[in-house]
C-alpha positions in Angstrom: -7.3 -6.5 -19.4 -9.7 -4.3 -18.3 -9.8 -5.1 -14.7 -11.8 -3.1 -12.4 -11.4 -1.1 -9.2 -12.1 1.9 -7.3 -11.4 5.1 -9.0 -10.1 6.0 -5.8 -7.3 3.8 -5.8 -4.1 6.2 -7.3 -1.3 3.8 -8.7 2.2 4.9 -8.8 4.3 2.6 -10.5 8.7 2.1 -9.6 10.8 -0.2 -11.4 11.0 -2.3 -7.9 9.1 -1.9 -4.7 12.6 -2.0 -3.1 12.5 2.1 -3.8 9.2 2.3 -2.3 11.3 4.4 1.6 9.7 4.3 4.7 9.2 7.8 4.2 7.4 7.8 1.2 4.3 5.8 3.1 4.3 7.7 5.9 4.4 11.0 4.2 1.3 9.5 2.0 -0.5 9.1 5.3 0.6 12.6 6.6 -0.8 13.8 3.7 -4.0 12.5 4.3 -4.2 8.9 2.6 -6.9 6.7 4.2 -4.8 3.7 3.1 -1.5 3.0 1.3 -0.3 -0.6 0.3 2.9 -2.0 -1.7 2.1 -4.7 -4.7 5.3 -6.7 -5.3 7.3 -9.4 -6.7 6.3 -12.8 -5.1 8.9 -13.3 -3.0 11.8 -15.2 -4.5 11.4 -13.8 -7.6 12.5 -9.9 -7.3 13.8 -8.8 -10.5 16.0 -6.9 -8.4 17.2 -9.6 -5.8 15.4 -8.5 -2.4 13.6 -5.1 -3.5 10.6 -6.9 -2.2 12.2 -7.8 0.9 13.5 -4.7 2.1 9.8 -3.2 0.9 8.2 -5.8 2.9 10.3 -4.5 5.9 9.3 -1.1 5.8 5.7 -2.0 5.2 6.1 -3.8 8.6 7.7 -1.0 10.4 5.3 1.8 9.3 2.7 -0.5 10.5 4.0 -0.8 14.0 4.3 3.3 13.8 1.2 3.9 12.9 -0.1 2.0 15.5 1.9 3.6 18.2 0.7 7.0 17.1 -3.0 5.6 17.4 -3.9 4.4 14.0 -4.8 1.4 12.8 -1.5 -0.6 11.6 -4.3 -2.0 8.7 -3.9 1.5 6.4 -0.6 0.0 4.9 0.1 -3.6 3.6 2.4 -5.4 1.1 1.2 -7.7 -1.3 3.0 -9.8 -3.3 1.9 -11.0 -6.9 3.5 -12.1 -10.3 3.4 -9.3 -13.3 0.8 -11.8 -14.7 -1.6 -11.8 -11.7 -3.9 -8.7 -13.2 -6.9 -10.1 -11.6 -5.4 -10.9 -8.6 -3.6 -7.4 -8.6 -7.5 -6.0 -9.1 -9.0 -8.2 -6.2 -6.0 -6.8 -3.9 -7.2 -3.1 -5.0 -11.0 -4.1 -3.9 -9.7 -5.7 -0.5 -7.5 -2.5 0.3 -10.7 -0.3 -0.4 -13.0 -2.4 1.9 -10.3 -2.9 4.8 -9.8 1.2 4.2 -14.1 1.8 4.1 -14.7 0.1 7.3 -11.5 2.3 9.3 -13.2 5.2 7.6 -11.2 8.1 6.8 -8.0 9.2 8.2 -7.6 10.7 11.4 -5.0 13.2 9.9 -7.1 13.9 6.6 -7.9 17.8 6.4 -11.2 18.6 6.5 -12.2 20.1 3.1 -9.6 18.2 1.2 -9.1 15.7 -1.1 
């Protein structure tokens, strides 16, 4: 479709977002990610009964980590969108980058990196 977004944005596809651990979104923001969000199923509709669910739970509970270590809950969201949605799915990718350029970098970002 040729949809655009920022370069910046790295996607890393998994057959459901239900794979998509705890661990994996706060080791993205260990690693320095200024932002890391979860694009989904619409709820209901999970290929994979409640992938989406359970995803949309861990979303929810890195946010309230992050913000009792000090950071801005905002650097990780779930979105949920239909495998048709492209331009939705590119309009969530601009959003993410805007919310992420007005917290500025991470906290935990090395300088020099990246």
């Amino acid at each position: 479709m040729r949809l655009t977004y920022p370069s910046s944005i790295k996607v890393i596809q998994v057959p459901c977002t239900g794979r998509v651990d705890i661990v994996h979104l706060l080791k993205a923001i260990e690693d320095g990610a200024d932002g890391v969000y979860v694009a989904g199923c619409l709820e209901g509709e999970c290929h994979f009964i409640s992938g989406n669910l359970k995803a949309k739970k861990r979303v929810q509970y890195v946010k309230k980590v992050l913000e009792e270590v000090g950071m801005a809950p905002g650097r990780v969201e779930m979105f949920n969108l239909s495998a048709g949605e492209g331009n939705r799915f590119a309009e969530i990718a601009n959003e993410m980058f805007n919310r992420i350029k007005e917290l500025g970098p991470s906290p935990l970002r090395i300088k020099g990196a990246a």
